[in-house]
N, C-alpha and C positions, 0 to 999 in steps of 0.2 A: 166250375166249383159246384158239390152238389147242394149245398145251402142255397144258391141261387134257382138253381134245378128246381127244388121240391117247394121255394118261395119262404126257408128258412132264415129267421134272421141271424144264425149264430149255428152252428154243431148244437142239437139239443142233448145230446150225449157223453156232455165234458163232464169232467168231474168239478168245474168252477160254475155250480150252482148256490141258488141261492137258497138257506135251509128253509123257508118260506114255500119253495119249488118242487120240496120234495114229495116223491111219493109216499102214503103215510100205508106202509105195508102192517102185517098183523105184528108181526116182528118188533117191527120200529115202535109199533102202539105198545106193548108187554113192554119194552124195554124203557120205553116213557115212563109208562102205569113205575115201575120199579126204582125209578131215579128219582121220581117225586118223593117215596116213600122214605130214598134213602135222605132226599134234602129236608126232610122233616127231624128224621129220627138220627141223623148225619153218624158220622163214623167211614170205614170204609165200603167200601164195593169192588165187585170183579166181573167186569166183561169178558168175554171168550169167546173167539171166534175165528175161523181160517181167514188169509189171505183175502181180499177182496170182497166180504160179506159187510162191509158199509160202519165197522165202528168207530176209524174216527170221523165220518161225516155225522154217526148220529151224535158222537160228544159233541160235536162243534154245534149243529143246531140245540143242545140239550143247552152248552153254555151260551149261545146268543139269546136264550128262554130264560137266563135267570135275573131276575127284577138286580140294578146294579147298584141299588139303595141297599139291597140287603144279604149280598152275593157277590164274588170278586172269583172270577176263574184265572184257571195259570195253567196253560198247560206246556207239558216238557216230555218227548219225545225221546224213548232209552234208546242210545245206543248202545255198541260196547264202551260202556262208561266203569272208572272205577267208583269204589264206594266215596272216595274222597271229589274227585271232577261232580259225582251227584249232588253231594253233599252243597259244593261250590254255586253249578246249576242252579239248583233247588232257592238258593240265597239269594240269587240273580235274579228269578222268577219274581221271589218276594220282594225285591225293591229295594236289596239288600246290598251293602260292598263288604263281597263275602271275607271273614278272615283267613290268617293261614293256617291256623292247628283247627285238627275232626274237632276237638274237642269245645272249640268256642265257633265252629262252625254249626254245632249241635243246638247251642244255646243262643245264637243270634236264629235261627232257622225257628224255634219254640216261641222264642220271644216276638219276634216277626207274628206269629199265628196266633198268641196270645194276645199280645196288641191289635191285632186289627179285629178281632171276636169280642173281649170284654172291653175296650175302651169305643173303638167306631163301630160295633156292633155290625158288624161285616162279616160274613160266614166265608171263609178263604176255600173254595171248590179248587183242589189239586188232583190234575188227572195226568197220570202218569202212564203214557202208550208206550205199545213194544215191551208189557213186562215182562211178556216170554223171555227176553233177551238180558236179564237182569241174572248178577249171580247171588246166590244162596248169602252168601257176606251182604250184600246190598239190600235180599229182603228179609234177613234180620233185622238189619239196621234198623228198615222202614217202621219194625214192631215197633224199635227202641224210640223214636223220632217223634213219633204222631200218639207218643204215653203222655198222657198228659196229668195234672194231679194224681199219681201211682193208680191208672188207669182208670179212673172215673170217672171221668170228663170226655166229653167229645166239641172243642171247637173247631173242627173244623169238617170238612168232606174229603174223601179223597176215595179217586177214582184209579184204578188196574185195570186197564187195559189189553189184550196182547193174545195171541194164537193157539192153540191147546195146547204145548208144549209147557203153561204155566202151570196145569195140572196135575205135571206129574211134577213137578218140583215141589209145589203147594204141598205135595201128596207127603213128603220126606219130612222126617220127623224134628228135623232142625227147623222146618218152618211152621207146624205145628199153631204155638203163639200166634202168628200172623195170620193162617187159616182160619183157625175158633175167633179173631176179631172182626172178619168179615160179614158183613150187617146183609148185606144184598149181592147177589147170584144173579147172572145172564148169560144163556149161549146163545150167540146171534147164530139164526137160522138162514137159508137161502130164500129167496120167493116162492112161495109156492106156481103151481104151474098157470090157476087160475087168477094170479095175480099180474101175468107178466104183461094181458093185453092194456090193464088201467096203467099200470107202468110204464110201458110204450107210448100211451095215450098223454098220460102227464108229461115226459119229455116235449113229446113233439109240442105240446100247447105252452111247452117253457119256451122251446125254441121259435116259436109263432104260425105254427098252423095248427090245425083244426081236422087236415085231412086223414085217411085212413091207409098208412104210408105202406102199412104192413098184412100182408094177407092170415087169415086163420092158419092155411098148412105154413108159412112164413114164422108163424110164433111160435107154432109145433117144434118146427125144425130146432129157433133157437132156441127154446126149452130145451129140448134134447141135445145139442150143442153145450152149453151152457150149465146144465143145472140150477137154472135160476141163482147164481151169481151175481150179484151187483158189477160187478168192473169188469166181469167178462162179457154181459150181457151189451154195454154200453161197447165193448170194445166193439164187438160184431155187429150190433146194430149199426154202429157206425160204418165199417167195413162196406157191409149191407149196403148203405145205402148210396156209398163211394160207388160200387161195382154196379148196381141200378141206374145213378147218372150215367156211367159211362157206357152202360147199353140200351140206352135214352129209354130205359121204363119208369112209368110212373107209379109202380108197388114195388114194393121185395115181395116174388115168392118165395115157394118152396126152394127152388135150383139155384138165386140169388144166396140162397142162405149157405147154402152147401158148398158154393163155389168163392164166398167172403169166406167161409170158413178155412178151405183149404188153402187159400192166402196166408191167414192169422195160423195157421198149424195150432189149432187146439188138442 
């Protein structure tokens, strides 16, 4: 096993890290910087980002960051969901037993969010991933749901999530409303190139060494493999480092990377 090999205590390369562990790229900082502003000033927000570019690991460390005296997150994960199973969802989230008409589902889901902002003074953080995959009916809806005193108010946060695809529906004039209420903007970027050796470096020191696993032409390559990727980058390093035990070297170079790579068919 190569964890044994390289004196690892675990794949430092999973995605079951801890958000304490992670790399704090520039990326992840701007997106920090902007989620503060938005937990101040609350209302909604919108992340965007391809596949694999790290958004819901950074909501999940964003909501194990918010003080839980003063902050309650829920997060709910779109699939092909209709407006009604959301609606359901959503009320499930909230600690709710959801009814059966949209219509007293609307108003237990208000009441829910109302109640816990002006009575327990609890700010209810809803982040909603996968919006790309959401239909035009469902993000009206969302306008209609989260209007609170005939739009004055803001109790609560709520977070969008999901891959460029939400842009151009955003973009269509039926969602218009939900666009112009959106408080805070983020496109999650890839790593930069210069980024990837402290990236590699915090892995490995999550995983437990210290050593210098990866050669300079080794990081080139996976740069250039990769695009600085988050989940590709981890895929191949892993790879990487599989293909290195098994031809008992103690670095990945250059020719390890190329040859993990053609494995993983990127």
């Amino acid at each position: 096993m190569f964890t044994q090999f390289f004196n690892l205590k675990f794949n430092p390369f999973t995605k079951e890290i801890p958000v304490d562990k992670l790399f704090l790229s520039n990326n992840l900082e701007e997106l920090t910087s902007r989620l503060m502003y938005l937990q101040r000033a609350r209302g909604i927000g919108l992340i965007i980002g391809e596949a694999g570019t790290g958004k819901t690991t950074a909501l999940r460390q964003y909501a194990q960051s918010l003080n839980p005296a003063l902050f309650q997150s829920f997060y709910f994960p779109l699939a092909t969901v209709t407006v009604q199973e959301f609606y359901r969802g959503l009320a499930l989230e909230l600690g709710e037993e959801p009814k059966h008409k949209k219509v007293d589902l609307f108003r237990q889901i208000q009441s829910a969010i109302g109640s816990m902002y002006y009575e327990r003074r609890v700010t209810p953080v809803i982040i909603l991933d996968e919006i790309h995959m959401a239909s035009n009916k469902l993000l009206e809806d969302l306008r209609i749901i989260f209007n609170f005193n005939m739009d004055s108010e803001n109790p609560f946060i709520l977070i969008l999530a999901g891959q460029p695809l939400i842009r151009s529906k955003l973009a269509l004039n039926v969602n218009n409303p939900l666009r112009q209420r959106i408080v805070v903007k983020h496109m999650m970027s890839n790593m930069q190139k210069d980024e990837l050796g402290g990236y590699l470096k915090t892995r490995l020191a999550f995983g437990g060494t210290h050593e210098e696993l990866f050669t300079a032409p080794s990081m080139e390559a996976i740069y250039g493999v990769t695009n600085g990727v988050p989940r590709l980058v981890n895929s191949l390093a892993t790879n990487c480092l599989l293909y290195a035990c098994e031809k008992k070297q103690r670095q990945v170079d250059e020719e390890t990377v190329y040859q993990a790579q053609s494995e993983l068919n990127f």
